[in-house]
C-alpha positions as a printed NumPy array, in Angstrom:
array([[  0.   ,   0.   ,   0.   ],
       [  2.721,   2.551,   0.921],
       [  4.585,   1.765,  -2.465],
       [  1.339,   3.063,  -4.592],
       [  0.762,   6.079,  -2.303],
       [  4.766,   7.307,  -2.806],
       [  5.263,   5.876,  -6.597],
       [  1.59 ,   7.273,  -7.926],
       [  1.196,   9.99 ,  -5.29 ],
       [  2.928,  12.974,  -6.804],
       [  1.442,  12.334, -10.09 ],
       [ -1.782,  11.887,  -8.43 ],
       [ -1.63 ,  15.01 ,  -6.563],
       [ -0.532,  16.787,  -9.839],
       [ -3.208,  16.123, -12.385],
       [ -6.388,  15.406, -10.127],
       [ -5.751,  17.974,  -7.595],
       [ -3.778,  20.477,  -9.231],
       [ -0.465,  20.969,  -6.913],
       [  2.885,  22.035,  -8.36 ],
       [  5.508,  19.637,  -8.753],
       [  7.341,  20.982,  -5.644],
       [  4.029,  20.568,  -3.462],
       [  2.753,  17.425,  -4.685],
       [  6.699,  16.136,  -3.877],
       [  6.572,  17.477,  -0.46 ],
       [  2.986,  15.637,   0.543],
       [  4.557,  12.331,  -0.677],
       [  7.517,  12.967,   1.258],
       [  5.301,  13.625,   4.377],
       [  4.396,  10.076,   3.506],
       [  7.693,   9.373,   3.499],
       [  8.408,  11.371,   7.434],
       [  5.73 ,  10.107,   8.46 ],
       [  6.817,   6.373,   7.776],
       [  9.522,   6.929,   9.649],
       [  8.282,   7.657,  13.043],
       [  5.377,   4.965,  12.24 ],
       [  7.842,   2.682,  12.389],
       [  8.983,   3.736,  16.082],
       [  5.865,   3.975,  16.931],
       [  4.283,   1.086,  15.905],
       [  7.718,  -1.007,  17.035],
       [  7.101,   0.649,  20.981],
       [  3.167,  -0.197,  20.865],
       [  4.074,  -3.496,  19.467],
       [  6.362,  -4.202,  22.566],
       [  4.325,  -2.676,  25.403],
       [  1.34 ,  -4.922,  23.553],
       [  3.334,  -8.453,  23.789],
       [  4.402,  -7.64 ,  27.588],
       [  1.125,  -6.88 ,  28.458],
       [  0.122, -10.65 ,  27.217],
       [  0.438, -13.751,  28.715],
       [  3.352, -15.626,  27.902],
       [  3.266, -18.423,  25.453],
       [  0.778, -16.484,  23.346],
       [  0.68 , -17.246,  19.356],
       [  0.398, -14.188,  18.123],
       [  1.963, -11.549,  20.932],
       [  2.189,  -8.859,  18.102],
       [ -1.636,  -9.234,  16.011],
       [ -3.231,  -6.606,  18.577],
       [ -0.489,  -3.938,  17.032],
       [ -0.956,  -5.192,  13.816],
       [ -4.529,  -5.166,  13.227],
       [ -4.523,  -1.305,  14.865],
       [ -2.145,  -0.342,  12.242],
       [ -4.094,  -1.931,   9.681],
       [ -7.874,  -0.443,  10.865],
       [ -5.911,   3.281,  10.829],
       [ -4.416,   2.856,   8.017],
       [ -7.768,   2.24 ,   6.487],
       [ -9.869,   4.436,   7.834],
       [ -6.948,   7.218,   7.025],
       [ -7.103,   6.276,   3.824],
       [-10.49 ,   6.357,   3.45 ],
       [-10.344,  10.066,   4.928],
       [ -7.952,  10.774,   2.422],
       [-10.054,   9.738,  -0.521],
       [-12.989,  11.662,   0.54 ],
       [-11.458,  14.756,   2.302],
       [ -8.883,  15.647,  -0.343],
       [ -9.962,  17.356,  -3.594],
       [ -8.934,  20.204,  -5.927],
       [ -8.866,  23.164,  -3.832],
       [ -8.151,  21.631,  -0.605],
       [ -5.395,  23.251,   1.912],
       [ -1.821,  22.138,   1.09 ],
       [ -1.498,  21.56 ,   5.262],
       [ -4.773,  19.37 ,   5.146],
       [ -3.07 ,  17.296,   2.627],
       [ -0.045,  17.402,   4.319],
       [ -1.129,  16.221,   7.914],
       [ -3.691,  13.469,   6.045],
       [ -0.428,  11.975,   4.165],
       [  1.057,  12.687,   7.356],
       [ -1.031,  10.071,   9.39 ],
       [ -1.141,   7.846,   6.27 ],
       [  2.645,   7.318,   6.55 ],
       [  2.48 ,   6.787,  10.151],
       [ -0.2  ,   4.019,  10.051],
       [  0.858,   2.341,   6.862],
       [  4.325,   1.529,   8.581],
       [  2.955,  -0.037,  11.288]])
């Protein structure tokens, strides 16, 4: 999922919502940023999570991963329907923002 949001994302934000190269290159790299603390995140959650379980458990780290994949969904779903042609640049921003973070999880 992350790979189609940073390879078609710029385009994307170029030709259906009408950003400038430089802008449409700085919300996929907010993507990008945000990605990168998802993955701190989402790696401290997951490790507070498996202590918190009773040893011997199968899956110590699905209660992580299935809250990184319901965000990531419903931020993408936010992001289909709250970002159009016209739309603030720091709307766009924080949405790809919060993308990044939960897709990384």
């Amino acid at each position: 999922m992350k790979y189609s949001v940073t390879d078609w994302g710029q385009l994307y934000f170029m030709q259906h919502i009408g950003y400038q190269q430089t802008t449409a290159a700085g919300c996929v790299g907010m993507v990008m940023f945000g990605g990168v603390l998802g993955n701190a995140v989402w790696g401290y959650l997951s490790d507070v999570l498996t202590d918190k379980l009773p040893k011997g458990s199968r899956t110590p780290r699905a209660p992580a991963l299935l809250l990184s994949a319901m965000l990531s969904m419903l931020f993408l779903h936010l992001f289909v329907f709250f970002i159009y042609e016209g739309v603030s640049e720091v709307r766009t921003s924080f949405l790809c923002f919060l993308v990044g973070l939960a897709i990384d999880g």
